[in-house]
C-alpha positions in Angstrom: 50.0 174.9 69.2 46.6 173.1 69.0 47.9 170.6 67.4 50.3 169.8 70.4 47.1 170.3 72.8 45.5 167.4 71.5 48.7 165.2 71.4 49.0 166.2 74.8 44.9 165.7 76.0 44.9 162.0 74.0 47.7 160.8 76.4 46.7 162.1 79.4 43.1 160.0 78.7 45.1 157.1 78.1 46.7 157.1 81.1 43.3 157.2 83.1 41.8 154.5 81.4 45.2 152.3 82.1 45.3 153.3 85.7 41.2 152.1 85.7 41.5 148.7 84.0 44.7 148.2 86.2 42.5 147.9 89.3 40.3 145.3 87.8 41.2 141.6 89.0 41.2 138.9 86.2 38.4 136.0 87.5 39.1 132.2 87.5 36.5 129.7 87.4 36.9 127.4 91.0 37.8 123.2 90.5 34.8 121.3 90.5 34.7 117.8 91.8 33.0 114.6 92.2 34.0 111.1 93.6 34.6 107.4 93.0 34.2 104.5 94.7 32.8 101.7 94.8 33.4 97.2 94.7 35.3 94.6 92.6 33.4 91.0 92.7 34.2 87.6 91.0 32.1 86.3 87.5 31.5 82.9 89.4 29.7 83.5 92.8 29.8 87.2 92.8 32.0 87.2 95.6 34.3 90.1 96.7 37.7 90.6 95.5 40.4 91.9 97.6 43.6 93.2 96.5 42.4 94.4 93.3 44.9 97.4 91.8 42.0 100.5 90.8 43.2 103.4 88.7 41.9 106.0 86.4 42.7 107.7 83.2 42.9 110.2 83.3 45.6 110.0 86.2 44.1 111.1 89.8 44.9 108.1 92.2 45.2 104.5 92.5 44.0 102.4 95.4 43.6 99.1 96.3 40.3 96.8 97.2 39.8 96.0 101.1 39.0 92.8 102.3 35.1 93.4 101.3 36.1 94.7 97.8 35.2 98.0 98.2 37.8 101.1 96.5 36.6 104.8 97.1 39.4 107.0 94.7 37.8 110.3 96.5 37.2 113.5 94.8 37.9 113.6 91.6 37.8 116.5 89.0 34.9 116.6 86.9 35.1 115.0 83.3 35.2 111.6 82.0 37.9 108.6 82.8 38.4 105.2 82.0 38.1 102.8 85.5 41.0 99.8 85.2 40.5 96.9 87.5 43.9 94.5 87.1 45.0 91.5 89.7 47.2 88.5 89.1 45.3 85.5 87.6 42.0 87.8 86.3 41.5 89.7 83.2 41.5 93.2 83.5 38.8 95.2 83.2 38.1 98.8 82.2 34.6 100.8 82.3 34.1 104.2 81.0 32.5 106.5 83.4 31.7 110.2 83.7 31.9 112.0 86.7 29.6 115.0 87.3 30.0 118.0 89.7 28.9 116.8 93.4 28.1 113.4 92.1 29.2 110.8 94.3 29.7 107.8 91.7 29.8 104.1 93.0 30.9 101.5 90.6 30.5 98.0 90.5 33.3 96.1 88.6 32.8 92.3 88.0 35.8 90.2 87.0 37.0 86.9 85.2 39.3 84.6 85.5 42.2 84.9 83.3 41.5 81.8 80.9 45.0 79.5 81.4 47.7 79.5 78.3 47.0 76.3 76.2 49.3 76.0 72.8 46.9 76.7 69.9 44.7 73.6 68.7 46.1 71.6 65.9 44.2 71.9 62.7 41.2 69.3 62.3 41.6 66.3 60.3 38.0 65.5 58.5 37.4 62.2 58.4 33.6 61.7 57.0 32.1 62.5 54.7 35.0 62.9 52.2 35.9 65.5 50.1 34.1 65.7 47.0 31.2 63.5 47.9 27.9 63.3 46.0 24.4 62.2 46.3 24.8 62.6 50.5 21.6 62.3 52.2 19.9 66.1 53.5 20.6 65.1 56.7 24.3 64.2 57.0 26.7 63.5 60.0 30.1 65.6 59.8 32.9 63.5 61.8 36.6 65.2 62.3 39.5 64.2 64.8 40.4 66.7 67.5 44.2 65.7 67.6 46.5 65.9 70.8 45.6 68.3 73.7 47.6 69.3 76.0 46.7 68.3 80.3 43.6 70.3 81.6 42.8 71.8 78.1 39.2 71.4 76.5 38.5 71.9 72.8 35.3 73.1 71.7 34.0 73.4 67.7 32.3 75.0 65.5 30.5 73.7 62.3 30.0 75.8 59.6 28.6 75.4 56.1 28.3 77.0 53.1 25.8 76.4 50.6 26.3 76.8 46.6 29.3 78.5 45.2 28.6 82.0 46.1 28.1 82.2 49.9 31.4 83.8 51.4 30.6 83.7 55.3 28.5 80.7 56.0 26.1 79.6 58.4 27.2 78.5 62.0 25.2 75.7 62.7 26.7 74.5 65.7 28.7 76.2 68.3 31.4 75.7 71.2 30.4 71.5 70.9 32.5 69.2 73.1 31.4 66.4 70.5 33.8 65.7 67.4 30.7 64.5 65.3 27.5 66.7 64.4 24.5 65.7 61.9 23.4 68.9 59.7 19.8 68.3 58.4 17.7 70.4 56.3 20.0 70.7 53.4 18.8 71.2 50.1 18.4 68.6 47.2 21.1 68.8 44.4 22.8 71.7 46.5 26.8 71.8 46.3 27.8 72.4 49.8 31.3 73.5 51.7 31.7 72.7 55.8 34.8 73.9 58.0 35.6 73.0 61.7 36.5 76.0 63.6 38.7 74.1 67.5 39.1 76.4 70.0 40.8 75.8 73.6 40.6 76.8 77.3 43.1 79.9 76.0 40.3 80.7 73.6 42.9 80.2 70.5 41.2 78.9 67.2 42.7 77.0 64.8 40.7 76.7 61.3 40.4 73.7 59.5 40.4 73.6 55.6 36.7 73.9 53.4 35.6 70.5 52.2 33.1 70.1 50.1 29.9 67.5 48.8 26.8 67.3 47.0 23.4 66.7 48.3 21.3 63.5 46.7 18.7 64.3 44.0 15.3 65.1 44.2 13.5 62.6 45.0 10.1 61.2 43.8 7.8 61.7 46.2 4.7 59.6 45.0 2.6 60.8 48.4 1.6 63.9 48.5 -0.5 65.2 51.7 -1.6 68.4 54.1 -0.7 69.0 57.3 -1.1 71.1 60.2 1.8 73.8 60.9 1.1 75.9 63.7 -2.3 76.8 63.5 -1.8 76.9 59.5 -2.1 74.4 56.9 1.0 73.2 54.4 1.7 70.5 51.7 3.9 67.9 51.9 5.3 65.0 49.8 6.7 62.0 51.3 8.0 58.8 50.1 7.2 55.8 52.2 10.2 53.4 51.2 12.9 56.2 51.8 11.0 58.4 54.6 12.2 61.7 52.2 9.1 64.4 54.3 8.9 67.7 52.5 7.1 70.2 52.5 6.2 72.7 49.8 4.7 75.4 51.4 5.4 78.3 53.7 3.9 81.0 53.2 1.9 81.8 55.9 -1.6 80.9 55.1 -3.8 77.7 54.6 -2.7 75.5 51.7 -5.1 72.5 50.9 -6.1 70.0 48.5 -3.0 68.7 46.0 -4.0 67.9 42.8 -1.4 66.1 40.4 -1.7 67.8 36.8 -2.1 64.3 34.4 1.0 64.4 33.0 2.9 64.3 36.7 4.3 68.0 36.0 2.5 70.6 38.0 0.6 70.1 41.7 -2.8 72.3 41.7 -3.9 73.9 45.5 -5.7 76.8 46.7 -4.4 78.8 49.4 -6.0 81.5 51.4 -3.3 83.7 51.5 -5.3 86.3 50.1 -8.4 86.0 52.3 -10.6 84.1 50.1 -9.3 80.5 48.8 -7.9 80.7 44.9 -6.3 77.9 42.6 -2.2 78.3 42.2 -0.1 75.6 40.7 4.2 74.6 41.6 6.2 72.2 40.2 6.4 69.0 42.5 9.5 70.5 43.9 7.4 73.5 45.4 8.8 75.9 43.3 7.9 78.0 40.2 4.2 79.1 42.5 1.9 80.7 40.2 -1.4 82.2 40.5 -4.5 81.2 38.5 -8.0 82.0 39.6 -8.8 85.7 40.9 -12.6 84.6 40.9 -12.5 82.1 44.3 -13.6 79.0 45.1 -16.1 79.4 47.1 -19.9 78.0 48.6 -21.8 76.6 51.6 -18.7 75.4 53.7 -16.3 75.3 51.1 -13.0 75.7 51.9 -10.6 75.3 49.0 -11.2 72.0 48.0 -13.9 72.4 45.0 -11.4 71.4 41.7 -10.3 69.1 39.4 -7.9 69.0 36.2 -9.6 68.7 33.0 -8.1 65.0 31.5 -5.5 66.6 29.4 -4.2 69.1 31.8 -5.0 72.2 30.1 -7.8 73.6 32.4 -8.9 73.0 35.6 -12.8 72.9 36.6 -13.7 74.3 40.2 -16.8 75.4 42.1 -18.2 79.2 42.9 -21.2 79.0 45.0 -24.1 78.4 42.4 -21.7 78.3 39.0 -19.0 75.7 38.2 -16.0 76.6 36.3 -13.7 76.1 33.9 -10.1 78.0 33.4 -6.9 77.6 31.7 -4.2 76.5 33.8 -2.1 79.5 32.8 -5.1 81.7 34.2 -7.0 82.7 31.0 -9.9 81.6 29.8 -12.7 81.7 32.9 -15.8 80.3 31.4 -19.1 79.3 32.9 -19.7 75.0 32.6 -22.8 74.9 34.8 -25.6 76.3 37.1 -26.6 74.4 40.4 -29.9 73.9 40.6 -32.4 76.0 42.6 -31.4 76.8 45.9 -28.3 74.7 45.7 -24.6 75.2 45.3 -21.3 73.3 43.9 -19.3 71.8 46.2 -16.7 69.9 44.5 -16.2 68.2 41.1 -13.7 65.8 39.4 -13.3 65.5 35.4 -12.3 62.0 34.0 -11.4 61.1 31.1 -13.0 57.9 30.6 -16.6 57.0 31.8 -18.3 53.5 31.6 -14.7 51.9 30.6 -14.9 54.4 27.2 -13.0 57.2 26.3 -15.4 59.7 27.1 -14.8 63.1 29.5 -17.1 63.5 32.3 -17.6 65.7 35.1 -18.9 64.2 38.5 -20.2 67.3 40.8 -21.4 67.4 44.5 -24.0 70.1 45.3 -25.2 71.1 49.0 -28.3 73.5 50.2 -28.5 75.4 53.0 -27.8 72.4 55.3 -24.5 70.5 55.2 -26.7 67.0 54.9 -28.2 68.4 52.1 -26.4 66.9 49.6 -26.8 65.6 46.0 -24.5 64.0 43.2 -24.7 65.4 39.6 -23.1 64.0 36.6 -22.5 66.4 33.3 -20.8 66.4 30.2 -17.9 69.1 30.2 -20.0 71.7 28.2 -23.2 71.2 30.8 -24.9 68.8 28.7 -26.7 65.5 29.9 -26.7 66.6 33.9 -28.1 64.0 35.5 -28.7 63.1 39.4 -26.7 60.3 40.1 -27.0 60.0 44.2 -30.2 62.0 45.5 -30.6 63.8 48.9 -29.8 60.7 51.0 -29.9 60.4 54.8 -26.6 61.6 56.6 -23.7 63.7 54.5 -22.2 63.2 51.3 -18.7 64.2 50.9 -16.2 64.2 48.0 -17.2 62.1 44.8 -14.6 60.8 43.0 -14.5 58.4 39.2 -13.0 55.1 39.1 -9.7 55.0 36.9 -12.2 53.2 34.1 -15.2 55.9 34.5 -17.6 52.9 35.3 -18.0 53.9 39.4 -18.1 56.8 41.5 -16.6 56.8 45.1 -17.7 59.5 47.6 -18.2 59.5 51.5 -21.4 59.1 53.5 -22.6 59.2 56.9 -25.7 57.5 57.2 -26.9 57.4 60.4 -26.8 60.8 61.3 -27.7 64.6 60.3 -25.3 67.9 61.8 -26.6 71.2 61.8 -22.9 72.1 62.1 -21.3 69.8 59.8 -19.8 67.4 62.3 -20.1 63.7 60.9 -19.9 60.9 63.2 -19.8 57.5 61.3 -18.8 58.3 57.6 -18.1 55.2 55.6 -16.7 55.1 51.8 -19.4 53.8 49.4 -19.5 53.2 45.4 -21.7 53.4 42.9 -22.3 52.6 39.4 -22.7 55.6 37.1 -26.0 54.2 36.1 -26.8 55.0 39.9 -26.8 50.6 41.0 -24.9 48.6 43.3 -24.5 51.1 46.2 -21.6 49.4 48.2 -20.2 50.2 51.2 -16.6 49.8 51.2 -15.7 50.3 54.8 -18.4 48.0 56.2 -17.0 46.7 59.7 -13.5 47.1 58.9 -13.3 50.4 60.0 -12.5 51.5 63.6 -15.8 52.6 65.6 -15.9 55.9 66.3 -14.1 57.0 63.4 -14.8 58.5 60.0 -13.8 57.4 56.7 -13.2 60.9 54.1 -11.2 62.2 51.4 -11.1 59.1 49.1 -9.3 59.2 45.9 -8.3 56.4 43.7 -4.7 55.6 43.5 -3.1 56.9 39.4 -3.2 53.1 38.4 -6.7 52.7 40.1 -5.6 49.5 41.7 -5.5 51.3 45.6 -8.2 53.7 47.0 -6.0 56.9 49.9 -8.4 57.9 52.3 -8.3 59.8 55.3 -9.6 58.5 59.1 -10.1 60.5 62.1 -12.1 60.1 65.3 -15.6 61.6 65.1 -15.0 63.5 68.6 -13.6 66.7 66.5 -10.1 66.7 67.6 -9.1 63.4 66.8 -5.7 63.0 64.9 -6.4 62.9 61.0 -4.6 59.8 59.7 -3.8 58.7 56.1 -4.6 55.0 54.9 -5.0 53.0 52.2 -7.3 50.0 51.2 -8.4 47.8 48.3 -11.0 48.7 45.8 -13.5 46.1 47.3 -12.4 47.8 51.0 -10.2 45.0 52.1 -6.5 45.4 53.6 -6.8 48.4 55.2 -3.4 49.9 55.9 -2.2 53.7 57.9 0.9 55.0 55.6 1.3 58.6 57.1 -0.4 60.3 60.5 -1.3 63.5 61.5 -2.0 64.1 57.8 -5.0 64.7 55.6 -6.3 65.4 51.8 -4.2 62.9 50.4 -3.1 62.2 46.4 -1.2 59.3 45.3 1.0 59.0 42.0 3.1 56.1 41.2 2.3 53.9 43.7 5.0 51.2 45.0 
């Protein structure tokens, strides 16, 4: 019996909570909306478009531009569509929009011109250089032949070139060019190389042309080898004067300055700043193989990098650090101590020559300055500091870079006689000589250079028979020109402008 009760009590609860829940009304969320409208114009002139065929995607409606190019598609449920634009003669276009509740979106659509159907360009015939060439000059004109075209179509290229045997994609030098020629310059020396025409036509179909290939000429010899300025940043370059080969060796992104050829014509010595402070590296004469050799820098009253010279066999290279010059190993090892300045003073540059008064006998000619740039005096010294004797004494005006004959017997160097700079600035420098014994002071510009200008930076040719200076107007920012002259000063000659610190090997 109580068993029953229950049964009986469960279903009448049931039946309550059926007739409750019954009453309740299910609730849907409303449609939300937003519009779209908005105006079609051309690419070229931005000029309305009418006629223009608008639909969505999702489907909602399509319409048609008026006569100002202006669509509205109305309200529109919320979400994201895709916009198509489409009319006879114009490529379609189709913009991706998302359309929020109440938002009232307005589009504008620009179109282009359907480009007109051209058959595909034929394939390019090469015609120079041919395939397979060698010793082609770095900078080399690529010709090819267009072939037929139909009426109205244009063909445009473009020139791309591979370099070595392991680069897949190329370089696009040139693109969309009307012209059926093209000089590439800056290739590499004794570089394999691959070019390919790409045509292309008013339908924008490409045709490919095969991958022919040629090799570049070989290094040449550069006997000139120079600085000059590269943006606000100084660089070395070679050059040679009878082929006009310019390259330069250095990039690196701080000052490099005074080349020195190793005697046996195998390494170039400079200091560089790249560290902050001026220290010696040496590179092949291609610019390559850059290594590091002093950590102790050159450095002194207004010394900026140009303080060495190669010892006469080319193991070591002598350079100047304030009161103390120096001696290391090319290879970095081995700093040792030649020689202290005298009191007060500092080195300034030096050169080591292996022959002095027409003997074989090493010798090391050194500049020293005080406090005041025109305080100047020329020391000569055995390697090991022994026998230093004051070959030029503090003479009116500015000394500037002494420098051996080829035979030892005479010393070049730079003066400017006439006048004394606080600062530095020199206004009539000429190129004098002098015998080691300290006789026949010469000058060697005399009247032959221009007024106004100052003679600097002479060195002595590798055979001795040619003396590479640099001129330059005295105003400061004068452009620094390279020449060349006779040992007695005669035949004066520019080679290179707009270039400075010069060194000469093999001369023509």
């Amino acid at each position: 019996m109580r068993k029953f009760y229950l049964l009986f009590r469960f279903l009448f609860l049931m039946t309550i909570f059926s007739l409750v829940f019954s009453c309740n009304e299910n609730t849907i969320d409303p449609d939300q909306f937003g519009s779209i409208s908005g105006t079609v114009k051309t690419s070229d002139g931005n000029l309305p478009m009418e006629g223009v065929a608008i639909s969505t995607s999702p489907g909602s409606k399509s319409v048609t531009t008026d006569v100002d190019g202006h669509f509205n598609l109305g309200e529109v449920l919320v979400g994201d569509y895709s916009v198509t634009a489409k009319k006879e003669d114009y490529t379609s276009e189709n913009v991706s929009i998302k359309v929020l509740v109440g938002q009232a979106l307005v589009m504008d659509i620009v179109m282009q011109v359907a480009p007109p159907e051209f058959a595909a360009p034929e394939e390019p015939v090469y015609i120079t250089p041919l395939n397979a060439t060698v010793d082609l000059a770095t900078s080399t004109e690529l010709v090819w032949n267009a072939g037929e075209t139909e009426t109205g179509d244009t063909l445009r290229y473009d020139v791309i070139i591979f370099e070595g045997g392991d680069d897949f994609e190329g370089t696009k030098v040139a693109s969309n060019i009307l012209d059926t020629t093209y000089t590439v310059s800056g290739l590499k020396f004794e570089t394999p190389y691959q070019w390919k025409i790409v045509a292309r036509n008013r339908s924008l179909d490409e045709t490919e042309g095969r991958l022919w290939k040629f090799k570049t000429e070989k290094y040449p010899s550069n006997p000139f080898f120079f600085v000059k300025d590269t943006l606000g940043s100084k660089d070395i370059y070679s050059w040679d004067l009878a082929e006009n080969h310019l390259i330069r060796l250095t990039d690196d992104g701080g000052s490099e300055v005074s080349p020195r050829i190793s005697p046996n014509e195998e390494l170039l010595a400079f200091s560089s700043n790249v560290t902050g402070k001026y220290q010696i590296y040496t590179m092949d004469l291609k610019g390559n193989n850059v290594t590091k050799v002093t950590d102790l820098p050159i450095a002194g009253y207004q010394n900026n990098g140009s303080g060495f010279s190669w010892s006469p066999d080319g193991s070591q290279i002598a350079y100047a650090n304030y009161s103390n010059l120096y001696k290391i190993n090319y290879n970095g090892t081995g700093l040792q101590s030649i020689a202290k300045a005298p009191v007060n003073r500092q080195f300034k540059s030096c050169e080591w020559s292996g022959h002095f008064k027409n003997r074989s006998q090493e010798k090391i000619v050194a500049l020293t300055q005080g406090e005041l740039p025109y305080d100047n005096e020329i020391y000569l010294m055995d390697p090991d500091s022994s026998n230093m004797t004051l070959l030029v004494d503090n003479l009116p005006g500015t000394l500037s870079n002494p420098h051996f004959t080829i035979t030892g017997d005479k010393v070049i160097f730079s003066l400017d006689s006439l006048y004394e700079d606080d600062q530095g600035q020199q206004f009539n420098a000429k190129i004098y000589s002098i015998d080691v014994d300290g006789s026949n002071l010469t000058d060697l510009s005399e009247d032959n250079k221009e007024a106004g200008t100052n003679d600097l930076q002479a060195v002595f040719s590798q055979t001795g028979g040619k003396i590479i200076f640099m001129n330059v107007a005295n105003d400061g920012d004068g452009t620094k020109n390279i020449w060349t002259m006779d040992t007695d000063g005669q035949n004066r000659e520019e080679i290179i402008k707009n270039a400075e610190m010069p060194e000469w090997i093999n001369p023509k």
